[in-house]
C-alpha positions in Angstrom: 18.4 146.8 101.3 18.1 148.6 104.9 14.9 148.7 106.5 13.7 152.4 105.6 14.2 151.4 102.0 12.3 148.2 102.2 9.9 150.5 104.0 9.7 153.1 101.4 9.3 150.3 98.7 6.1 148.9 100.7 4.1 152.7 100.7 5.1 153.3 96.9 3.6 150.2 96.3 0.3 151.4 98.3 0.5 154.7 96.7 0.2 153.7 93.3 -2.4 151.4 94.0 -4.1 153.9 95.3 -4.4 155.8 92.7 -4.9 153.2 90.3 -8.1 152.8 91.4 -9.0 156.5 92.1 -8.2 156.6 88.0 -10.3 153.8 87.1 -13.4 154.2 89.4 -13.2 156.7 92.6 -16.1 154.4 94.2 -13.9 151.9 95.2 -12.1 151.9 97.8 -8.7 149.7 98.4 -9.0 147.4 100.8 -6.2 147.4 103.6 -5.5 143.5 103.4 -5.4 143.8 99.5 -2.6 147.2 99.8 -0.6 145.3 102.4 -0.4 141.9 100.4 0.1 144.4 97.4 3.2 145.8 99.4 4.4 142.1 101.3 3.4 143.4 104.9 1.1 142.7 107.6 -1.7 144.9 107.3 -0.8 146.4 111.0 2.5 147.0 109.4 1.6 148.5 105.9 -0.5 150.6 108.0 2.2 151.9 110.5 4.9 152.4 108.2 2.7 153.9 105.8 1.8 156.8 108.3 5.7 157.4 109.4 6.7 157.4 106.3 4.1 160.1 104.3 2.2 161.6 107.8 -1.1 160.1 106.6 -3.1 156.6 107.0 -3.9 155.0 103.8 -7.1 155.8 104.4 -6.4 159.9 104.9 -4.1 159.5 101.6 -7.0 158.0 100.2 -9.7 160.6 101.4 -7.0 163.5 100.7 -6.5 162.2 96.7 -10.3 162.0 96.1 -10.7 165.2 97.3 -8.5 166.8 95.1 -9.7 165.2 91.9 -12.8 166.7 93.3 -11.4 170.3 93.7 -9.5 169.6 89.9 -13.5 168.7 88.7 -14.5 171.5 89.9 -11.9 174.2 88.4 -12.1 172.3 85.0 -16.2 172.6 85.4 -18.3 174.6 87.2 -21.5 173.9 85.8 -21.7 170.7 87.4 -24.2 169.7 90.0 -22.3 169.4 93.3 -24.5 166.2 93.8 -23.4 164.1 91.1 -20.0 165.3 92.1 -20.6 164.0 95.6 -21.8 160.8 93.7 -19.4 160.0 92.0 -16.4 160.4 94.0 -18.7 158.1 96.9 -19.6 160.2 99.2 -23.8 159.5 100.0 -24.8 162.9 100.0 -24.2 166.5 98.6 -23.4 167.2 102.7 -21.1 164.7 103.6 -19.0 165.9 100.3 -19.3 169.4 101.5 -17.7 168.7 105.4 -15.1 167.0 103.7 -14.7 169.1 101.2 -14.5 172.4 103.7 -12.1 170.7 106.7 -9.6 169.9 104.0 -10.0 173.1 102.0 -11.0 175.3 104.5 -13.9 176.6 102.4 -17.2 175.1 100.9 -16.8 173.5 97.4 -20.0 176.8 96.4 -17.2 178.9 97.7 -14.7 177.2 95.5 -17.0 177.7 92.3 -17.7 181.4 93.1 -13.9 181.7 93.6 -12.3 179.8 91.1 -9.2 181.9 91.2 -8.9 180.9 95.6 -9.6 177.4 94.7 -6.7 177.2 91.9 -4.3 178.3 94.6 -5.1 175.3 96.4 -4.3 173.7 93.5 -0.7 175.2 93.4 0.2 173.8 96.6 -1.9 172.9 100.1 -1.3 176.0 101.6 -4.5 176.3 103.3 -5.0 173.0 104.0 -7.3 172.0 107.6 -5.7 168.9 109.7 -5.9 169.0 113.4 -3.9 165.8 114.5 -0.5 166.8 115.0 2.3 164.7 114.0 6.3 165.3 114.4 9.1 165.1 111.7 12.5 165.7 112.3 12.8 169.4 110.6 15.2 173.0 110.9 13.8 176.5 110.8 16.2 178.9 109.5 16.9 182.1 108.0 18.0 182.6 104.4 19.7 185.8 102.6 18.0 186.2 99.3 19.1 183.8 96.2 19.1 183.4 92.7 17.7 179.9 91.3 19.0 178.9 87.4 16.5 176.5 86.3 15.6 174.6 83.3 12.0 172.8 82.9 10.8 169.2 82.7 6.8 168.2 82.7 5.3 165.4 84.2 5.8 163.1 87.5 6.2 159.5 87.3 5.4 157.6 90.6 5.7 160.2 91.9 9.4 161.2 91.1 10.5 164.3 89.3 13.0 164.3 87.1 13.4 160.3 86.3 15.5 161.0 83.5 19.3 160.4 84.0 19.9 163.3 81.1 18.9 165.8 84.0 21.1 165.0 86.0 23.9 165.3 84.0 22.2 168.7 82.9 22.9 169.6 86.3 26.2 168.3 86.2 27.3 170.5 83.4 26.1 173.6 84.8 27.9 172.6 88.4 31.0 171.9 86.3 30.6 174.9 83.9 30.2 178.0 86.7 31.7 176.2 89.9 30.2 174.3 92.5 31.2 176.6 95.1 29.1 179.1 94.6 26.1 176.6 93.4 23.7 174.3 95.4 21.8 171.5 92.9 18.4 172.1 93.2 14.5 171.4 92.1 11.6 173.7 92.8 7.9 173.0 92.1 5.1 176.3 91.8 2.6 173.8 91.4 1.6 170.3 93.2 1.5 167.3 91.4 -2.2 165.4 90.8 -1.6 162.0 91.8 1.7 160.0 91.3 1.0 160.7 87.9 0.4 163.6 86.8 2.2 164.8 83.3 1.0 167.8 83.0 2.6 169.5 86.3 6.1 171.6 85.5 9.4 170.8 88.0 12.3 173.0 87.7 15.8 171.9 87.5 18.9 173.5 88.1 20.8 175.3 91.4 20.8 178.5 93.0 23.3 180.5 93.9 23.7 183.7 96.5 25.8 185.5 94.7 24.8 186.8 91.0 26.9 184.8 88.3 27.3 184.8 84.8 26.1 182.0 83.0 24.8 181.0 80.1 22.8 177.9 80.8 19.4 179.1 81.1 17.6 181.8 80.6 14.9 181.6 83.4 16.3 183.4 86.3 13.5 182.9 89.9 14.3 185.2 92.7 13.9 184.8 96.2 13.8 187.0 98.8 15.4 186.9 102.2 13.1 184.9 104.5 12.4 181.7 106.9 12.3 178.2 105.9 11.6 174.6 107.1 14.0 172.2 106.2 12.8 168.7 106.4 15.8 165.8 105.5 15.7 162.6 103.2 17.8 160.3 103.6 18.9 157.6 100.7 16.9 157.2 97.7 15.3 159.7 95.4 12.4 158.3 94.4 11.0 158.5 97.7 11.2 162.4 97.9 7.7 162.4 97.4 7.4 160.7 100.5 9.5 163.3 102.8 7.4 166.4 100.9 4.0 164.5 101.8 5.3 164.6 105.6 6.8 167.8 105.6 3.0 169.4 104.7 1.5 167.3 106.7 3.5 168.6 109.7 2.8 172.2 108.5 -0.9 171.3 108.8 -0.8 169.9 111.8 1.1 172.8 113.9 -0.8 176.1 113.8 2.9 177.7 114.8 3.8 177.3 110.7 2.2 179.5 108.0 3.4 178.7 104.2 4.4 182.3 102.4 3.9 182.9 98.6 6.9 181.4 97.0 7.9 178.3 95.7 8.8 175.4 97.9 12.0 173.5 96.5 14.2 170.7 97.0 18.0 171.1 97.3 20.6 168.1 96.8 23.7 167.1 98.4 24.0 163.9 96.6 24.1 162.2 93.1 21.4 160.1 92.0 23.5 158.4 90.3 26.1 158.0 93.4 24.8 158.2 96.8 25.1 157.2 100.7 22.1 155.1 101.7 22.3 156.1 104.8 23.3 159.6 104.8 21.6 162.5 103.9 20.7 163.2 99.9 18.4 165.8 100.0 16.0 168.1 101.6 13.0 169.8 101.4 12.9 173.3 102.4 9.0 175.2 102.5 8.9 178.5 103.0 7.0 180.3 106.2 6.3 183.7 107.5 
């Protein structure tokens, strides 16, 4: 096992715990020595690599998680009194819930009720996220003609992985081998963010897109996209640690005021097989879309 993937093992590991206890009691808050023995590091280590590798401190990706179960709370329920929100996610009063709230939403959770239909697109993806401490990310900006994306469906996120099943991959595979890969690029795209590492009831498409129009008969859900600019971030080795490479790529979006996200959906393209890949080259990446 290289380093980055013995590094990549030890966040999951914090990650899941981390939301482990948001699910069973979002008062309590992981302790750094218990996430780092959890994970087999130091807890200087678990802490470093757990910043390189997802652009957050535990204790952000902690914050950041509760926050959005709050957010979820409130589009699910808007009747409810802000303050027993506040309670019962831990924060001490209806005003500290409200700054946190508003510097990672960019508006007040009363704004957020009044607007449900604002606060849903938050929900979609953080595209109006606040962060002001910049961090760096090795990353491409580049033009792309408009494409056509051939997708099929699969719900739910385990661990945060997409796709675990092996039968989508060789769905992939067939279509590849069916209409020529030359004219195909593998690919997953995601209109909505998952909730969590967890979260089964968020959609992930499947399939490839292509520049040129083709005739195919493998799906019947057809998602255009227009000519425009997009950040490429690259993964390198394992899938199921993309999550960890689109949790950095945002965060660097966040953090550099130059970047604004466009309406469209971010996606992920491949240039390996799960099932047969380089460790140490590059398998995928993770392109967001920008003005």
């Amino acid at each position: 096992m290289s380093r980055i993937e013995l590094h990549r093992r030890q966040v999951q590991r914090g990650m899941v715990i981390i939301d482990e206890y948001l699910s069973k009691d979002p008062l309590t808050v992981p302790r750094m020595e218990d996430l780092a023995r959890a994970s087999g590091a130091s807890q200087y280590h678990f802490h470093r690599i757990f910043l390189a590798q997802t652009g957050e401190s535990p204790h952000e990706y902690f914050n950041a998680r509760r926050l959005q179960i709050a957010l979820s709370s409130l589009l699910s329920n808007k009747e409810q009194k802000l303050i027993d929100l506040a309670l019962w996610l831990g924060y001490e009063s209806h005003a500290s819930f409200t700054t946190a709230f508003s510097k990672r939403f960019g508006l007040a959770p009363r704004q957020a009720v009044l607007d449900l239909d604002a606060a849903a697109r938050l929900i979609e993806a953080p595209k109006k996220l606040v962060r002001t401490k910049k961090i760096e990310i090795e990353h491409d900006v580049s033009n792309e003609r408009a494409f056509n994306f051939y997708y099929r469906s699969q719900r739910g996120v385990t661990d945060g992985q997409f796709f675990a099943h092996e039968n989508v991959v060789q769905q992939i595979g067939d279509f590849l081998n069916a209409n020529g890969n030359e004219v195909l690029v593998p690919t997953g795209a995601f209109p909505k963010s998952p909730q969590g590492m967890n979260d089964q009831m968020v959609d992930g498409h499947f399939g490839a897109f292509s520049f040129a129009d083709i005739d195919q008969n493998w799906s019947e859900q057809v998602q255009r996209f227009e000519e425009g600019r997009w950040l490429k971030f690259p993964h390198i080795g394992e899938f199921q640690y993309l999550h960890q490479t689109w949790n950095r790529a945002y965060q660097f979006v966040l953090s550099h005021s130059g970047f604004e996200l466009r309406d469209e959906w971010p996606i992920e393209v491949y240039f390996q097989s799960p099932k047969n890949y380089q460790p140490t080259e590059k398998s995928a990446e993770v392109w967001l879309p920008i003005k």
